[in-house]
N, C-alpha and C positions, 0 to 999 in steps of 0.2 A: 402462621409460619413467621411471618416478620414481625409481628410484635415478639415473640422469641427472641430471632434472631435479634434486634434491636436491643431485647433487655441483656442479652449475654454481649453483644458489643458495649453497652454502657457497663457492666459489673464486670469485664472482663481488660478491657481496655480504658476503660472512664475514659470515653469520646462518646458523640453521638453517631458518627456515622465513622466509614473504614472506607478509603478505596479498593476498586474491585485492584489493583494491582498490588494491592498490599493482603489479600488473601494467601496462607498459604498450607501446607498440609498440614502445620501443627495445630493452623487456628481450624480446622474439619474437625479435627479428632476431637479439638478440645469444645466444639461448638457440639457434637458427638453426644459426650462425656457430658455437656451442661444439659442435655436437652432427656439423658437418662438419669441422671441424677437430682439435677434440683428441678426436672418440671415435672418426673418420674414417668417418663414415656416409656411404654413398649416400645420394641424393637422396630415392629412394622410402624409406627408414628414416626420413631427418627425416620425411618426412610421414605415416607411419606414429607416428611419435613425438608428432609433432604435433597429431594426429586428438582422444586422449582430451584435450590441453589445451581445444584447441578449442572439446570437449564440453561440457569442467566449464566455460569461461567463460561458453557460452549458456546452461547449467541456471542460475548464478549471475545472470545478467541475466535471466534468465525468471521466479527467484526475487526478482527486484530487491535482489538483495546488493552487487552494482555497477551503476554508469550508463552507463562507456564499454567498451566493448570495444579489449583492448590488440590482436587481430589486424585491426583497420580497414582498416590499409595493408599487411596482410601476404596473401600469397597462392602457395599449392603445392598443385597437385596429382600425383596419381602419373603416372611415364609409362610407360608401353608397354615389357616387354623383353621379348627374344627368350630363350624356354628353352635353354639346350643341352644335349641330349643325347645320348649314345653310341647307335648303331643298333646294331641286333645282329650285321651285319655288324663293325661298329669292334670291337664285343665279343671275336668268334670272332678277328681278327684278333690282339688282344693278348692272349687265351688260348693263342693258337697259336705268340706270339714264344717264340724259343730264348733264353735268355741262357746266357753266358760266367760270370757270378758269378750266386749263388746268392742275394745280397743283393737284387741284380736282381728276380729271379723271386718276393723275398717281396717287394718292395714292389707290384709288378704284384696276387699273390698279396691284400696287403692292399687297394690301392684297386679290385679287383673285387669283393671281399666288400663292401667299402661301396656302389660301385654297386648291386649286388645288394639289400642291409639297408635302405640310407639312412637307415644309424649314419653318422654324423661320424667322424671319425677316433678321436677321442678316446675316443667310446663305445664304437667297435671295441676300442681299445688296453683299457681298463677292463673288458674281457666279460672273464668264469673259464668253470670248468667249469658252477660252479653256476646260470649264467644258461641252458644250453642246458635244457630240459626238455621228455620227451617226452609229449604228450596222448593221450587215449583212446583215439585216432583212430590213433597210431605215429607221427602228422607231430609232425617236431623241430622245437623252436620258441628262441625269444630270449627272454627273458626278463631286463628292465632295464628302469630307472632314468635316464632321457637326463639329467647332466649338466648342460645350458647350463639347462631347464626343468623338471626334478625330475619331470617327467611317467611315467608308468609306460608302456613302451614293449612291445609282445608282437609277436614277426616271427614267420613261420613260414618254415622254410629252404626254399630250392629247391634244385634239385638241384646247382648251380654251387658255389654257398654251404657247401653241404654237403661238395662234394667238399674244398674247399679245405680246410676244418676236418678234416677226416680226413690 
């Protein structure tokens, strides 16, 4: 969110910071408008984006650091989507395709281990040997570092997962 917001204050304004009293509903819309357009967020992201501004404005007016509030005329909330996900049905079926090339069968190969993980591709691509380790217990696990959020991630394989790696 604030590296965002930071890069649309420097390409928006060429400053590196703003006061909070110099926010005001044009700079919303148009923080808005930068955050759908040049970062190509969904809807629910701006508002998601949006939320901590919101926050630090009412702490700021609750604190009386400012008078108006720049989201007055501004207004989003999240809407509603549909999950999708693979049935196990869909599963077994594209474990069960034959392919003709072999590049085929590792791509299938790789987005079912992500199904499985719910590693991003990326994170999949970046796993070694050194992330797989096994506990006390014999179940093999993941062991990483996600990438997008430096979060430290622990999966335990199942059996699908596992076959694949093998």
């Amino acid at each position: 969110v604030y590296k965002h917001l930071e890069e649309f204050i420097k390409t928006r304004y060429r400053v590196s910071d703003i006061a909070l009293k110099e926010l005001t509903p044009a700079f919303i819309t148009d923080f808005d408008i930068f955050l759908r357009t040049e970062k190509q967020c969904s809807h629910n992201t701006v508002w998601i984006y949006m939320m901590p501004l919101r926050r630090m404005i009412t702490i700021a007016q609750n604190h009386g650091w400012i008078v108006r509030d720049p989201f007055v005329d501004y207004s989003i909330s999240a809407e509603s989507t549909d999950r999708d996900y693979l049935t196990k049905d869909e599963i077994r079926r594209l474990l069960d395709l034959k392919f003709r090339r072999k590049s085929m069968e590792l791509a299938r190969d790789l987005y079912v281990f992500c199904c499985f993980t719910g590693l991003s591709f990326t994170d999949m691509k970046n796993l070694t040997k050194d992330n797989l380790q096994t506990s006390f217990d014999g179940k093999l696990w993941i062991m990483t570092k996600r990438q997008k959020t430096g979060v430290e991630s622990n999966i335990m394989l199942l059996d699908i997962p596992k076959q694949i790696i093998e």
